[in-house]
N, C-alpha and C positions, 0 to 999 in steps of 0.2 A: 504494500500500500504506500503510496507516494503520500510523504507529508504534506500537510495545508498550511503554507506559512500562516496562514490569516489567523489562525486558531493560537496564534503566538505572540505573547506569553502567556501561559497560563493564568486564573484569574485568580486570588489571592484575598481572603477576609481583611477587613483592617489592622487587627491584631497580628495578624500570622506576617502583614507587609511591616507593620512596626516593628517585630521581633526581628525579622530578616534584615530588615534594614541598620538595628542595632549591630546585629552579628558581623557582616560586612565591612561597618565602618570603623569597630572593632577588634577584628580580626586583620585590615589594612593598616591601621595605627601597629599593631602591635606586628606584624611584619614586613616592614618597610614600604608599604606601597603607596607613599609619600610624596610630596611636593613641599616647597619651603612655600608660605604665603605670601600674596601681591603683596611686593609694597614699592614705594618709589627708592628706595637706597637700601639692600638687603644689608645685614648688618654683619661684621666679618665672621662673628661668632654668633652663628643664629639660635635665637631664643626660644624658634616655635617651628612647629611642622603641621601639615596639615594631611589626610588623605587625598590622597589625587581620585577625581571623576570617575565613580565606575557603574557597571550595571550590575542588577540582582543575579539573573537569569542568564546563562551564557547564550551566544546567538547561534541559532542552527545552519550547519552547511551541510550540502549533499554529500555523504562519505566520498563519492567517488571524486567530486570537486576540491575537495581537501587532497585527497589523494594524486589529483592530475596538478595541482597547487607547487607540493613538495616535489611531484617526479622534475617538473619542468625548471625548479632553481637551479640544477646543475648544470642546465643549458643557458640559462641566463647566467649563471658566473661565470660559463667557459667566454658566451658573447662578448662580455664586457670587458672581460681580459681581454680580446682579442682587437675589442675596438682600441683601447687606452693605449696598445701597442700600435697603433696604424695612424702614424703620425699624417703621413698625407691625407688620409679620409679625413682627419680631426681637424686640419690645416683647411682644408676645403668646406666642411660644414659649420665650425665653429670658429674657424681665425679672423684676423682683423681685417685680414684684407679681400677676402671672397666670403667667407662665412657670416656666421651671427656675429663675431666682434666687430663688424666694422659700425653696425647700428646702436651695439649694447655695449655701453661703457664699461660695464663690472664683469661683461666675458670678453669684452677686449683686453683691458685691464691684465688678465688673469693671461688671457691667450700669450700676448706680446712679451710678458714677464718669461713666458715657458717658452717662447721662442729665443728669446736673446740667452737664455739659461741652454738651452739645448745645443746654441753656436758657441756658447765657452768651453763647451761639456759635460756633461751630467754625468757625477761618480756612480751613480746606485742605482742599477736596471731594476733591482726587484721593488717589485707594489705588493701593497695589500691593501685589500678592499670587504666590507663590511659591509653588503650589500641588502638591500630589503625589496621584494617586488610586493608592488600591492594590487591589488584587485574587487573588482564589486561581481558579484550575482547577477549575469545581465538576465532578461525577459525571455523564456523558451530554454529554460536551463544551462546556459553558456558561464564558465569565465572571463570575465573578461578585464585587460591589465588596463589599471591606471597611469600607472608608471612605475619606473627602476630609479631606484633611490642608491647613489654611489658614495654620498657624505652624510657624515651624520646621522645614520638610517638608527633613529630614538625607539625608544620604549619597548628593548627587548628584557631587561630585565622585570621591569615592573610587569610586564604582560607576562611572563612567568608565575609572577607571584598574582593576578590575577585569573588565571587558571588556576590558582590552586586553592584562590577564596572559592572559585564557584566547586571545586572539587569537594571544598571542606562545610560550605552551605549545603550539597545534596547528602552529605555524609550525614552531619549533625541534625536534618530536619526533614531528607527525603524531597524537600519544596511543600513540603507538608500533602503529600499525596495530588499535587494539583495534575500534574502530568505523569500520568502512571506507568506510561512507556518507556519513563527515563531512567538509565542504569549505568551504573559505574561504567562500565566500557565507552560509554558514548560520550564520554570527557577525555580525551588524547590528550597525552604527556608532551609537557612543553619543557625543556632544557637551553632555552634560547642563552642563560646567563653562560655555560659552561660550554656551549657552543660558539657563541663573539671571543669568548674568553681563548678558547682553541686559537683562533683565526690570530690574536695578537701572539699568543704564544708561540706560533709558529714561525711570524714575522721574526721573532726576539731571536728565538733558536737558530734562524737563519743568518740575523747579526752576526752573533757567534761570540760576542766580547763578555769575558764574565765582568758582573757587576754594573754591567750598561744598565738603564732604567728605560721605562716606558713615558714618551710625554704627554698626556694628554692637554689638547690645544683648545678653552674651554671660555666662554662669552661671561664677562666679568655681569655680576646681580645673576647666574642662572638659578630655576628656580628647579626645574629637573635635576638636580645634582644627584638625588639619590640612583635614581636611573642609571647613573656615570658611576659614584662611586660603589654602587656591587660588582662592578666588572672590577674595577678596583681592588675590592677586599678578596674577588678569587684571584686576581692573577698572584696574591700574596701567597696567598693561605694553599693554593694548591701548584703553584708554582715557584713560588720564593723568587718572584718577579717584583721591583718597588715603581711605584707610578710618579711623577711627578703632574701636577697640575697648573698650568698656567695661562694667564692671557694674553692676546699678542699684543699689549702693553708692557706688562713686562716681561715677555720675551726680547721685547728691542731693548730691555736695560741689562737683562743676563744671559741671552743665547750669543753662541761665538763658536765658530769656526777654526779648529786647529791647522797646521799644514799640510794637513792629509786629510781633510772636509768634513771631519770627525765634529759632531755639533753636541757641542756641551751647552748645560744649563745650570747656572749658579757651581760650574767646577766639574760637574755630572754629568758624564757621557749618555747620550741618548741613543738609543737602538731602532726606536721606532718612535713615528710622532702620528698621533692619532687625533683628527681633528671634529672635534664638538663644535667647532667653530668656523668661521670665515668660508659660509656657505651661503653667503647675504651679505647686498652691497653695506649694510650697516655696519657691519664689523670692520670695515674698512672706511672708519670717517675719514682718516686724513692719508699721505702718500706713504707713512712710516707703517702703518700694518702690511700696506703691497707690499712692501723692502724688507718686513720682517718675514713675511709668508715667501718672498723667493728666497731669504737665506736658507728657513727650513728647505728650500725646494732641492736647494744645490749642494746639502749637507748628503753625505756618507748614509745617514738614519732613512728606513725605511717608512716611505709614506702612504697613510689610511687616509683619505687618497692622496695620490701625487695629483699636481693640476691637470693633467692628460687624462686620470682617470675620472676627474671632479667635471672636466668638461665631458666628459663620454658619457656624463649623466644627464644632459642636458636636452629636453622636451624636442629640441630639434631635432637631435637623432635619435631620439624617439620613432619622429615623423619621417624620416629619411631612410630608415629602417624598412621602413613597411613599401616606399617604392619599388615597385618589379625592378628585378634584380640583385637590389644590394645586399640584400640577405645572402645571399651566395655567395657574397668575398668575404662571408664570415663564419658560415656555418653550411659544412660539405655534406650530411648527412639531410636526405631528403624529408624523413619522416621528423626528423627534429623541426627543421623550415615550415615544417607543414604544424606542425604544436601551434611553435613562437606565433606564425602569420593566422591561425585558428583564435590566439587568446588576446587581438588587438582589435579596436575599433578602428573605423575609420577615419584618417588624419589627412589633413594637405599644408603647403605653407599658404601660411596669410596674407602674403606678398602677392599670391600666384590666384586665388580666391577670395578677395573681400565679397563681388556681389553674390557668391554661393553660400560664403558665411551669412552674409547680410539676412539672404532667404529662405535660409534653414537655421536661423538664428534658434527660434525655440525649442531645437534640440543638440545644440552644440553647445561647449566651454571653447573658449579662448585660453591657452595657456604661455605665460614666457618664459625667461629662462631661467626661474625661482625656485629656489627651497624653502621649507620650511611653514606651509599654509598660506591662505587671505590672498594669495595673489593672483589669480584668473578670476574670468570674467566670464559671467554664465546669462545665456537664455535672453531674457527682455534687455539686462544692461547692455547687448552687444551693439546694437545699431547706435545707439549714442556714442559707448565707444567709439565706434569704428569713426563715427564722424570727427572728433576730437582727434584721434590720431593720426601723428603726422606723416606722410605716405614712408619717407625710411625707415622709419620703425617697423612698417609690417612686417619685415623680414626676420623681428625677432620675439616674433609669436607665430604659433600654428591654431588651429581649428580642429577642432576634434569631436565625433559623436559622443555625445552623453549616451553612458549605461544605462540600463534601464533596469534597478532592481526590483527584489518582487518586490509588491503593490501591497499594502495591509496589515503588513509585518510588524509588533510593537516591543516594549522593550519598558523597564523599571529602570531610569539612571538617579543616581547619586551625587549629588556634587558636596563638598562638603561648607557647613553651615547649612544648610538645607532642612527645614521644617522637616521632610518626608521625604520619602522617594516619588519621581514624577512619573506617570505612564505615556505613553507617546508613542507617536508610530516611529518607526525608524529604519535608516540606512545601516547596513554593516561594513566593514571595509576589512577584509585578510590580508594581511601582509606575512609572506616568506622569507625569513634569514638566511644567508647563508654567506659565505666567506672563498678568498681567492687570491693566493700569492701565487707570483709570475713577474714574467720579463726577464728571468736568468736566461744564459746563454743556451740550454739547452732545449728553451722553446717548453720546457715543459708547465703545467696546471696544475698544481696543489688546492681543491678545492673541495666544500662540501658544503651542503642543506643543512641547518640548524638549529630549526625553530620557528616560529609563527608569532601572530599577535591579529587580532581584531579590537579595531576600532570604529566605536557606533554614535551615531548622530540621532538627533532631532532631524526628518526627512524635511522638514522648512529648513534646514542650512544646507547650502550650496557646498560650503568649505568644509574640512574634513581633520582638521590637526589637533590634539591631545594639546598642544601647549600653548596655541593661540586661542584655544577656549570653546572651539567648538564639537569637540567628540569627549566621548570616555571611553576608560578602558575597558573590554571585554576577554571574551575567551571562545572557543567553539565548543559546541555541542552537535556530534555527529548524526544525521538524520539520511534515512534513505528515501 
C-alpha cells in the first residue's frame, strides 16, 4: 500500500503534543542540539544557549528514494572532483573573462585570485571536499536535486543528533499510538558527525606532518558553532587530531607562510584548513580577507575547499551540467549520466532566456551565484526583477523549474521560546553527505556517502536554510 502523504502527521490530543513537545526540547538542551541566541554582538564567553528549530515527527520518504539518494552521492563526489580539477571548463564557465566572473564581482574576485595563484604555482594538488546534495520530493514520485553544496555544506552534526530525538520520542512514547504503522526500522541510522569527521581525517593523514592541527576558517558572532564544534570534539577524542579556530580577521594578524609554503597559525603548522567561512561576498568587507583567503590558497595545507572546488559549486555549472553533452567530459559510465541527468530539473542561463523566464515565471526560481539561503528569486517577484536588472548581470543567474513537492503534507515545528508546537503544512528538503580527497598525481578518488539530514519548512516560505531562519531541523522516517 502506497502511503498518503496527506494523512501526515498524525493527529495528537493536546496533552500528548505538550508532553512531546517538553520531551524534545529537553532532550535537544540536554544533547547539544543547540544554537547560541540572536543577539547583535555574541559575547566571547557565551552565557546562554538555546535549542535550535526542530520538528516532533520525523518526515516520510519513499524507502526506495532515500535509497537512490545515498547510491547517487558517490557519483556526485566523483563529478565534483573531477570538475575542480578541469581548470579550462572552470576558466570558461566561471572566470573573469568568459565566465560568471566577469559580471559577478565576488566570483570574479575569487576567480582572478586563483588565477594569478595558479601562474606563480600552486604547492598542494590535493583537495578535500565536504560535500552535501540536497533534494525535494518532486510531483509523480521523482527526486529531484536542488543543488551540490561544495562549502560549508552545515548541519551534519546537529541533524545526527536530530534523528536521534525522533529515535528517542518513538522509543519513550511510541507517538502515543497515533501512527500505528510506525516501527523502529523505519528510522535509518545517521552517523553524518563520524562520517565529515573521516573526510578531515583523511585530508590530515595525507599531510602527513605529526603535530600539524586542523584550521577551521569560521565567520566571527556565529551562532551555529555547536554544529562546528562536535566535528571538533571527535576529531580529538577519536583521532588525537587538535583544531584551531579562527576568522579571517585574524588570520591576516597570525597566519604566515614558511619557505616551503608550510602555513602556520599563531606558531602552529596547519594540515588542512576547512572553511565555515568566506562562502558570501560579506565575509569579505574589505580587500584584506581576499589577500588572507589567497595566502590560505597558496599555503602547502590542504583545502575544504580550495577556490576551484568552491567555484565548481557554483549554480552555473549546475546549469551547464545539464546541457547535451557536457556530462560526458565528466562522467564515462552511461547508466550513471542517465541517474545524474534523471534527478535535475530543468535549467537554462538567464542571459540566453529572460522572455521564457518572464512567461513561465510562476513556476520557476531564479538563482545566483550564493550560498548560504535568502538569495533567489521565486514565482510573482520574477518579472519585476527581471525589469530592474541590469542586462550584464543576467549572465550570473540561471532559471530553473520549481519542484513540485507532494501537496498536503504537514509537520509539528518547534522553535525555541515558543508557546507550543505549530502544525503546518510543509516542505521537506534531504540533503546527502559525503566527502572526497583528490588531485594527487595518480588521478586517483578517495571518497565516500556519509550521512543525510532533512530540513523542513512552512510550504509559504520560498527559502529553505536552518540558519537564516526559515527551516528546522528534521530526520526521515522511511515509508513505502
Amino acid at each position: 500500500m502506497t502511503f498518503d502523504f496527506t494523512s501526515w502527521p498524525p493527529s495528537l490530543l493536546e496533552d500528548q503534543l505538550d508532553a512531546l513537545t517538553l520531551l524534545a526540547t529537553t532532550y535537544a538542551l540536554s544533547h547539544s542540539l543547540l544554537y547560541l541566541p540572536p543577539a547583535q554582538q555574541q559575547p566571547r564567553v557565551p552565557a546562554a544557549a538555546i535549542h535550535a528549530p526542530i520538528s516532533l515527527f520525523p518526515s516520510p520518504v519513499p524507502r526506495r528514494l532515500f535509497e537512490l539518494a545515498r547510491r547517487l552521492q558517490s557519483t556526485y563526489n566523483l563529478l565534483y572532483a573531477r570538475i575542480a580539477t578541469d581548470v579550462e571548463f572552470l576558466d570558461r564557465v566561471m572566470g573573469a573573462v568568459e565566465g560568471v566572473g566577469k559580471v559577478d564581482d565576488f566570483v570574479g574576485q575569487l576567480w582572478t585570485g586563483w588565477k594569478q595563484l595558479r601562474e606563480q604555482g600552486l604547492v598542494q594538488p590535493l583537495q578535500l571536499g565536504l560535500f552535501r546534495s540536497d533534494y525535494l520530493l518532486h510531483a509523480g514520485g521523482e527526486l529531484k536535486q536542488v543543488e551540490f553544496n561544495t562549502i560549508s555544506s552545515s548541519f551534519g552534526t546537529l541533524s545526527q543528533r536530530t534523528a536521534a530525538l525522533h529515535r528517542y520520542l518513538f522509543a519513550s512514547t511510541g507517538y502515543y499510538g497515533a501512527f500505528p504503522g510506525m516501527k523502529a526500522d523505519d528510522f535509518p541510522p545517521n552517523e553524518t558527525t563520524t562520517g565529515l569527521v573521516g573526510g578531515l581525517a583523511a585530508a590530515h593523514a595525507a599531510y602527513g606532518v605529526p603535530g600539524a592541527k586542523i584550521l577551521f576558517v569560521v565567520q566571527s558572532g556565529e551562532r551555529n558553532v555547536f554544529d562546528q564544534r562536535l566535528l571538533e570534539y571527535e576529531l580529538l577524542e577519536k583521532h588525537s587530531i587538535h583544531v584551531l579556530r579562527r576568522t579571517f580577521d585574524e588570520l591576516g594578524v597570525n597566519a604566515s607562510l614558511d619557505s616551503n609554503s608550510a602555513l602556520f597559525v599563531s606558531g602552529t603548522q596547519i594540515s588542512t584548513v576547512y572553511f565555515r567561512a568566506g562562502y558570501t561576498p560579506t565575509d569579505y568587507p574589505t580587500s584584506a580577507q581576499y589577500t588572507t583567503r589567497f595566502l590560505l590558497e597558496r599555503s602547502r595545507a590542504i583545502k575544504c575547499p580550495s577556490i576551484a572546488l568552491q567555484l565548481a559549486g557554483g549554480k552555473k555549472v549546475q546549469q551547464v551540467l545539464a546541457e547535451p553533452g557536457v556530462l560526458e567530459r565528466f562522467v564515462e559510465d552511461a547508466d550513471a549520466r542517465e541517474l545524474l541527468r534523471a534527478s535535475w530539473m530543468g535549467m537554462w542561463a538567464l542571459e540566453d532566456g529572460v522572455e521564457r523566464a518572464r512567461h513561465q515565471h510562476p513556476k520557476l526560481v531564479l538563482k545566483p551565484q550564493r550560498e548560504g539561503g535568502g538569495n533567489n528569486v521565486y514565482k510573482e517577484a520574477i518579472p519585476p526583477f527581471l525589469d530592474a536588472l541590469p542586462e550584464p548581470e543576467r549572465a550570473a543567474w540561471i532559471a530553473m523549474e520549481l519542484i513540485e513537492p507532494p501537496a498536503g503534507i504537514g509537520g509539528y515545528l518547534v522553535r525555541s521560546g515558543a508557546e507550543s508546537a505549530v502544525r503546518t503544512e510543509v516542505v521537506s528538503e534531504l540533503g546527502i553527505f559525503g566527502w572526497a580527497l583528490f588531485g594527487g598525481e595518480d588521478g586517483m578518488v578517495e571518497e565516500k556517502e556519509v550521512g543525510w539530514l532533512v530540513r523542513t519548512k512552512g510550504k509559504e516560505s520560498n527559502e529553505g536554510g536552518v540558519a537564516t531562519g526559515f527551516s528546522v531541523l528534521d530526520s526521515v522516517l522511511l515509508v513505502d
